[in-house]
C-alpha positions in Angstrom: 106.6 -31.9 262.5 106.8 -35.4 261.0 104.1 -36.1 258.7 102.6 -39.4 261.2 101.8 -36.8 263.7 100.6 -34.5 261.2 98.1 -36.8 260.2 96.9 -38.1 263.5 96.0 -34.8 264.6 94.0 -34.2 261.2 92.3 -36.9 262.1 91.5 -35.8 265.7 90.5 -32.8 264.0 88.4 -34.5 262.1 86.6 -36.8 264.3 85.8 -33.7 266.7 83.8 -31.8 264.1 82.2 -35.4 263.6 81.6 -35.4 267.2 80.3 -32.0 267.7 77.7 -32.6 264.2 76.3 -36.0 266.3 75.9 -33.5 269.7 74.0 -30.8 267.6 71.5 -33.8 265.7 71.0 -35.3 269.0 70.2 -31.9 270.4 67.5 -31.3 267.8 65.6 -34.4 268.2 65.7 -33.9 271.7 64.0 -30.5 271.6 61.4 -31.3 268.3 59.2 -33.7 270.7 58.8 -30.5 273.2 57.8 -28.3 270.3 55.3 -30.4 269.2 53.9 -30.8 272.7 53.4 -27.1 272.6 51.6 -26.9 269.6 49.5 -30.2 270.9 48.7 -28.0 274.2 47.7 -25.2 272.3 45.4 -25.9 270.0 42.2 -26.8 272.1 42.2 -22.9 273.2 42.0 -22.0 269.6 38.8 -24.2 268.9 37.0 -21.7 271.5 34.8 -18.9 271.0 33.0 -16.2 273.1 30.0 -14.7 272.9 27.8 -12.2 274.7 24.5 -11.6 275.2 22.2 -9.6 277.4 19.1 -10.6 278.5 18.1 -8.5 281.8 19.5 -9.9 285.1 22.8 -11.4 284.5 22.8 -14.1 287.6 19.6 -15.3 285.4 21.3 -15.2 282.0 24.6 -17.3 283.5 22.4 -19.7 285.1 20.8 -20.6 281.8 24.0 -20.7 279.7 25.6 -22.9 282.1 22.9 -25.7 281.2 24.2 -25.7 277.7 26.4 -28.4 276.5 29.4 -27.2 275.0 29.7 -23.9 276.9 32.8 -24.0 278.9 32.4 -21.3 281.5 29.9 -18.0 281.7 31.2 -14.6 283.3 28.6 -11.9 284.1 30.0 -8.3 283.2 29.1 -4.9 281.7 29.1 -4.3 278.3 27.7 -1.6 276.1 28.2 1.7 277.7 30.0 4.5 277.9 32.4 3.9 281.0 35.3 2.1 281.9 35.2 -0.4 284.2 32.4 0.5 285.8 30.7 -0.9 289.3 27.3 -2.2 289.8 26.5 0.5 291.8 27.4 3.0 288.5 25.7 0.2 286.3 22.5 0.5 288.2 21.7 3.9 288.6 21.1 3.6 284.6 24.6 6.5 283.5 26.8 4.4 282.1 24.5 3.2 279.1 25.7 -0.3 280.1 23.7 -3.5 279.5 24.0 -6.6 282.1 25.4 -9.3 280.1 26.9 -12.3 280.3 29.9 -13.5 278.6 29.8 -17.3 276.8 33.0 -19.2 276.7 32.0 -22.3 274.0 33.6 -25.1 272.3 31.8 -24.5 268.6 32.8 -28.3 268.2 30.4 -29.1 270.3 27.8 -26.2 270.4 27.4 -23.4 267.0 27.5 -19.9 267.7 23.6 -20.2 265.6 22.2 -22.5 268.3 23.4 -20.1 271.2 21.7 -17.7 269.6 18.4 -19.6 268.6 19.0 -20.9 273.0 18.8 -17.4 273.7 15.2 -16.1 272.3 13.8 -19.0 274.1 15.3 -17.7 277.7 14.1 -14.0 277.3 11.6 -11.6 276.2 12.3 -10.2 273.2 9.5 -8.5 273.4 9.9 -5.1 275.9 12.8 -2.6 276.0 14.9 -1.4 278.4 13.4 -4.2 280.9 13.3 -7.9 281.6 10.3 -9.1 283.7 10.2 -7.3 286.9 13.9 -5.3 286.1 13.3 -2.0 284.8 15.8 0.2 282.6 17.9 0.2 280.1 20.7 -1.9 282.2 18.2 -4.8 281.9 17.9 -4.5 277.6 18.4 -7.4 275.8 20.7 -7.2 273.4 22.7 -9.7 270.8 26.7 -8.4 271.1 28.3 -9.8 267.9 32.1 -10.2 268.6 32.7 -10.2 264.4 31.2 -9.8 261.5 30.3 -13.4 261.0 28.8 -13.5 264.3 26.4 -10.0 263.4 25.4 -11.9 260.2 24.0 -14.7 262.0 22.3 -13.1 264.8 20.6 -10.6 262.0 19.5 -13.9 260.3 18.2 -15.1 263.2 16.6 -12.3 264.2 14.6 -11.7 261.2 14.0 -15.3 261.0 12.2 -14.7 264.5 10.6 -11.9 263.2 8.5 -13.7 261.1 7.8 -16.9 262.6 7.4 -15.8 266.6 4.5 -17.6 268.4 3.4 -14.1 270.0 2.1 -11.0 268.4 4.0 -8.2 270.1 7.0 -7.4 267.5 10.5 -8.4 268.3 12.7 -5.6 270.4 15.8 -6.8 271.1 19.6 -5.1 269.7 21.9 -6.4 267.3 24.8 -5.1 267.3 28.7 -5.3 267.3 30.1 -5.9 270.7 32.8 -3.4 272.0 34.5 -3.9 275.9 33.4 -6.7 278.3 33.9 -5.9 281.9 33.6 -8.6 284.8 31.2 -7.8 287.0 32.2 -8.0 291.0 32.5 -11.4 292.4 29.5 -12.0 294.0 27.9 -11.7 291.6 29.8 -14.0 289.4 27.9 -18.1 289.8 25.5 -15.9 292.2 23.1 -18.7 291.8 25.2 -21.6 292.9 26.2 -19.6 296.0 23.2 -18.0 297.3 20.9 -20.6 295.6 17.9 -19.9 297.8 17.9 -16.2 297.0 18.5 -17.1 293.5 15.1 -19.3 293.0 13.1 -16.9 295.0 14.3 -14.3 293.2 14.0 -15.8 289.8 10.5 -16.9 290.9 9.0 -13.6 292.3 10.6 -11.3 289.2 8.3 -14.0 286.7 11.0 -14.6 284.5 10.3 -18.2 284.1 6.4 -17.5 284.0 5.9 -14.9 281.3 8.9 -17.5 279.0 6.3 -20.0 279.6 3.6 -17.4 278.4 6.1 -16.3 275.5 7.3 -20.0 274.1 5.3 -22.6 276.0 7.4 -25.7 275.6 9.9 -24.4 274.0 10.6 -21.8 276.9 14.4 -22.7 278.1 14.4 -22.6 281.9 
Protein backbone atom coordinates (compact mmCIF):
# COMPACT_ATOMS: atom_id res chain seq x y z
CA UNK A 1 0.00 0.00 0.00
CA UNK A 2 1.54 3.41 -0.78
CA UNK A 3 2.68 5.22 2.14
CA UNK A 4 -0.11 8.45 1.45
CA UNK A 5 -2.77 6.00 2.08
CA UNK A 6 -1.04 4.49 4.83
CA UNK A 7 -1.04 7.62 6.60
CA UNK A 8 -4.48 8.86 5.99
CA UNK A 9 -5.94 5.89 7.52
CA UNK A 10 -3.50 6.35 10.65
CA UNK A 11 -4.96 9.34 10.89
CA UNK A 12 -8.63 8.16 10.65
CA UNK A 13 -7.43 5.86 13.12
CA UNK A 14 -6.47 8.31 15.12
CA UNK A 15 -9.10 10.80 15.08
CA UNK A 16 -11.72 7.85 15.95
CA UNK A 17 -10.11 7.03 19.28
CA UNK A 18 -10.21 11.03 19.66
CA UNK A 19 -13.71 10.81 18.80
CA UNK A 20 -14.75 7.91 20.96
CA UNK A 21 -12.57 9.79 24.26
CA UNK A 22 -14.94 13.10 23.56
CA UNK A 23 -18.30 10.56 23.55
CA UNK A 24 -17.05 8.84 26.85
CA UNK A 25 -16.21 12.66 28.71
CA UNK A 26 -19.43 13.90 27.45
CA UNK A 27 -21.13 10.79 28.79
CA UNK A 28 -19.72 11.32 32.23
CA UNK A 29 -20.81 14.90 32.72
CA UNK A 30 -23.99 13.99 31.52
CA UNK A 31 -24.58 11.29 34.18
CA UNK A 32 -22.55 13.29 37.32
CA UNK A 33 -25.54 15.94 37.56
CA UNK A 34 -28.04 12.82 38.13
CA UNK A 35 -25.76 11.41 40.78
CA UNK A 36 -25.70 14.32 42.59
CA UNK A 37 -29.42 14.76 42.41
CA UNK A 38 -29.58 11.42 44.14
CA UNK A 39 -27.53 12.18 46.91
CA UNK A 40 -29.49 15.75 47.15
CA UNK A 41 -32.83 13.61 47.33
CA UNK A 42 -31.54 11.44 49.87
CA UNK A 43 -30.34 13.13 52.49
CA UNK A 44 -33.46 14.81 54.15
CA UNK A 45 -34.50 10.97 55.04
CA UNK A 46 -31.29 10.63 56.83
CA UNK A 47 -31.81 13.82 59.11
CA UNK A 48 -34.90 11.68 60.62
CA UNK A 49 -35.39 9.89 63.68
CA UNK A 50 -38.00 7.64 65.45
CA UNK A 51 -38.99 7.28 68.59
CA UNK A 52 -41.56 5.39 70.68
CA UNK A 53 -43.26 5.81 73.62
CA UNK A 54 -46.19 4.44 75.46
CA UNK A 55 -48.46 6.26 77.39
CA UNK A 56 -51.91 4.22 77.78
CA UNK A 57 -54.39 4.72 74.90
CA UNK A 58 -52.53 5.15 71.71
CA UNK A 59 -55.32 7.29 69.69
CA UNK A 60 -54.51 9.70 72.83
CA UNK A 61 -50.69 9.44 72.62
CA UNK A 62 -50.81 10.21 68.50
CA UNK A 63 -53.07 12.94 69.06
CA UNK A 64 -50.61 14.72 71.36
CA UNK A 65 -47.47 14.00 69.26
CA UNK A 66 -49.03 15.30 66.23
CA UNK A 67 -49.20 18.90 68.02
CA UNK A 68 -45.48 18.89 68.11
CA UNK A 69 -43.47 20.85 65.73
CA UNK A 70 -40.99 18.92 64.04
CA UNK A 71 -42.63 15.57 64.24
CA UNK A 72 -43.34 14.37 60.85
CA UNK A 73 -45.88 11.66 61.10
CA UNK A 74 -47.08 9.34 64.34
CA UNK A 75 -48.17 5.57 63.84
CA UNK A 76 -49.95 3.75 66.69
CA UNK A 77 -48.63 0.02 67.07
CA UNK A 78 -47.68 -2.68 69.51
CA UNK A 79 -44.53 -2.92 70.90
CA UNK A 80 -43.06 -4.76 73.84
CA UNK A 81 -44.40 -8.11 74.02
CA UNK A 82 -43.94 -11.44 73.27
CA UNK A 83 -45.94 -11.98 69.85
CA UNK A 84 -45.59 -11.29 66.40
CA UNK A 85 -47.76 -9.14 64.80
CA UNK A 86 -50.28 -9.29 66.93
CA UNK A 87 -54.20 -7.85 66.72
CA UNK A 88 -55.88 -5.57 69.06
CA UNK A 89 -58.08 -8.13 69.91
CA UNK A 90 -54.71 -10.36 71.21
CA UNK A 91 -53.29 -6.96 72.48
CA UNK A 92 -56.25 -6.43 74.67
CA UNK A 93 -57.02 -9.40 76.35
CA UNK A 94 -53.51 -8.47 78.33
CA UNK A 95 -51.25 -12.15 76.59
CA UNK A 96 -49.08 -10.76 74.48
CA UNK A 97 -47.19 -8.55 77.21
CA UNK A 98 -47.51 -5.70 74.57
CA UNK A 99 -47.74 -2.00 75.46
CA UNK A 100 -49.97 0.48 73.18
CA UNK A 101 -47.52 2.81 71.79
CA UNK A 102 -47.05 5.14 69.35
CA UNK A 103 -44.34 5.48 66.97
CA UNK A 104 -42.65 9.30 66.49
CA UNK A 105 -41.28 10.08 63.06
CA UNK A 106 -39.10 13.63 63.83
CA UNK A 107 -36.96 15.91 62.16
CA UNK A 108 -34.24 16.37 65.25
CA UNK A 109 -33.33 19.64 63.28
CA UNK A 110 -36.24 20.94 64.29
CA UNK A 111 -37.34 19.05 67.49
CA UNK A 112 -34.43 16.93 70.02
CA UNK A 113 -35.03 13.48 70.90
CA UNK A 114 -34.59 15.31 74.90
CA UNK A 115 -37.55 17.60 74.36
CA UNK A 116 -39.86 14.64 73.05
CA UNK A 117 -39.01 13.08 75.94
CA UNK A 118 -39.39 16.07 78.46
CA UNK A 119 -43.21 16.52 75.94
CA UNK A 120 -43.99 13.21 77.06
CA UNK A 121 -44.04 13.40 81.18
CA UNK A 122 -46.19 16.28 80.71
CA UNK A 123 -48.93 14.18 78.57
CA UNK A 124 -49.19 11.14 81.03
CA UNK A 125 -49.11 9.89 84.40
CA UNK A 126 -46.06 8.64 85.37
CA UNK A 127 -47.42 7.95 88.25
CA UNK A 128 -49.64 4.35 88.15
CA UNK A 129 -48.62 1.00 86.51
CA UNK A 130 -50.09 -1.02 84.22
CA UNK A 131 -52.89 1.75 83.63
CA UNK A 132 -53.53 5.21 82.18
CA UNK A 133 -56.61 7.07 83.63
CA UNK A 134 -59.58 5.05 83.14
CA UNK A 135 -57.53 2.07 80.90
CA UNK A 136 -56.57 -0.72 83.08
CA UNK A 137 -53.68 -3.35 82.39
CA UNK A 138 -50.49 -3.72 81.50
CA UNK A 139 -51.35 -2.88 77.65
CA UNK A 140 -51.95 0.71 78.88
CA UNK A 141 -48.09 0.96 80.84
CA UNK A 142 -46.20 3.79 80.08
CA UNK A 143 -43.12 3.09 79.03
CA UNK A 144 -39.94 5.06 77.33
CA UNK A 145 -38.69 2.55 74.27
CA UNK A 146 -35.14 3.69 73.48
CA UNK A 147 -34.29 2.82 69.88
CA UNK A 148 -30.20 3.06 70.81
CA UNK A 149 -28.14 3.55 73.32
CA UNK A 150 -27.92 7.28 73.09
CA UNK A 151 -31.57 7.44 73.19
CA UNK A 152 -31.69 5.04 76.71
CA UNK A 153 -29.04 7.54 78.18
CA UNK A 154 -31.20 10.42 77.70
CA UNK A 155 -34.50 9.11 78.69
CA UNK A 156 -32.63 7.60 82.09
CA UNK A 157 -31.33 11.25 82.57
CA UNK A 158 -34.50 12.53 82.14
CA UNK A 159 -36.11 10.24 84.22
CA UNK A 160 -34.06 10.70 87.21
CA UNK A 161 -34.06 14.26 86.55
CA UNK A 162 -37.97 13.92 87.03
CA UNK A 163 -37.49 11.93 89.87
CA UNK A 164 -36.28 14.52 91.88
CA UNK A 165 -37.89 17.56 90.78
CA UNK A 166 -41.73 16.24 90.06
CA UNK A 167 -44.48 18.64 91.35
CA UNK A 168 -46.49 15.49 92.91
CA UNK A 169 -45.56 13.26 95.69
CA UNK A 170 -46.39 9.81 94.31
CA UNK A 171 -42.91 8.32 92.96
CA UNK A 172 -42.28 8.10 89.25
CA UNK A 173 -43.39 4.56 87.58
CA UNK A 174 -42.94 4.53 84.26
CA UNK A 175 -40.23 1.87 82.04
CA UNK A 176 -37.10 2.64 80.48
CA UNK A 177 -36.01 0.51 78.35
CA UNK A 178 -34.47 -0.54 74.88
CA UNK A 179 -37.11 -0.82 72.28
CA UNK A 180 -37.35 -4.20 70.31
CA UNK A 181 -40.28 -4.69 67.23
CA UNK A 182 -42.89 -2.02 66.37
CA UNK A 183 -45.97 -3.31 64.91
CA UNK A 184 -48.76 -1.04 63.26
CA UNK A 185 -51.77 -1.28 64.79
CA UNK A 186 -55.01 -1.85 62.34
CA UNK A 187 -56.11 1.11 60.40
CA UNK A 188 -58.72 2.45 62.23
CA UNK A 189 -57.19 2.96 64.57
CA UNK A 190 -54.35 4.79 63.00
CA UNK A 191 -55.39 9.12 63.08
CA UNK A 192 -58.58 7.63 65.04
CA UNK A 193 -59.07 11.04 66.36
CA UNK A 194 -59.22 12.98 63.10
CA UNK A 195 -61.77 10.40 61.83
CA UNK A 196 -64.06 9.76 64.49
CA UNK A 197 -63.36 13.11 66.18
CA UNK A 198 -66.57 13.20 68.27
CA UNK A 199 -65.86 9.82 69.80
CA UNK A 200 -62.42 10.80 70.27
CA UNK A 201 -63.22 14.02 72.60
CA UNK A 202 -65.88 12.21 74.48
CA UNK A 203 -63.72 9.54 74.98
CA UNK A 204 -60.71 11.49 75.94
CA UNK A 205 -62.99 13.55 78.18
CA UNK A 206 -64.89 10.70 80.09
CA UNK A 207 -61.54 8.43 80.59
CA UNK A 208 -60.08 11.97 82.60
CA UNK A 209 -56.98 11.90 80.84
CA UNK A 210 -56.80 15.56 80.43
CA UNK A 211 -58.18 16.15 84.06
CA UNK A 212 -55.91 14.19 86.37
CA UNK A 213 -52.60 15.94 83.66
CA UNK A 214 -54.07 19.07 84.88
CA UNK A 215 -54.06 17.64 88.56
CA UNK A 216 -50.48 16.06 87.78
CA UNK A 217 -48.64 19.40 86.05
CA UNK A 218 -51.09 22.26 86.15
CA UNK A 219 -49.87 24.51 83.44
CA UNK A 220 -47.47 22.68 82.26
CA UNK A 221 -49.91 19.67 81.53
CA UNK A 222 -49.62 19.19 77.48
CA UNK A 223 -53.12 18.66 76.16
Amino acid sequence: MPRIFTSYFSFLASARRLLAMAVAIAAAALWAPSAGLAQTTASPAAATAKAVFAGGCFWCVESDFDKVPGVLSTTSGYTGGRTANPSYEQVSSHSTGHAEAVEVLFDPAKVSYQQLVEYYWRTIDPTTKDQQFCDRGSPYRTAIFAQNAEQLRIATASRAALDKSKPFKEPVVTDVVMGGAFYPAEEYHQDYYKKNPLRYKYYRTSCGRDARLQQLWGDKAAH
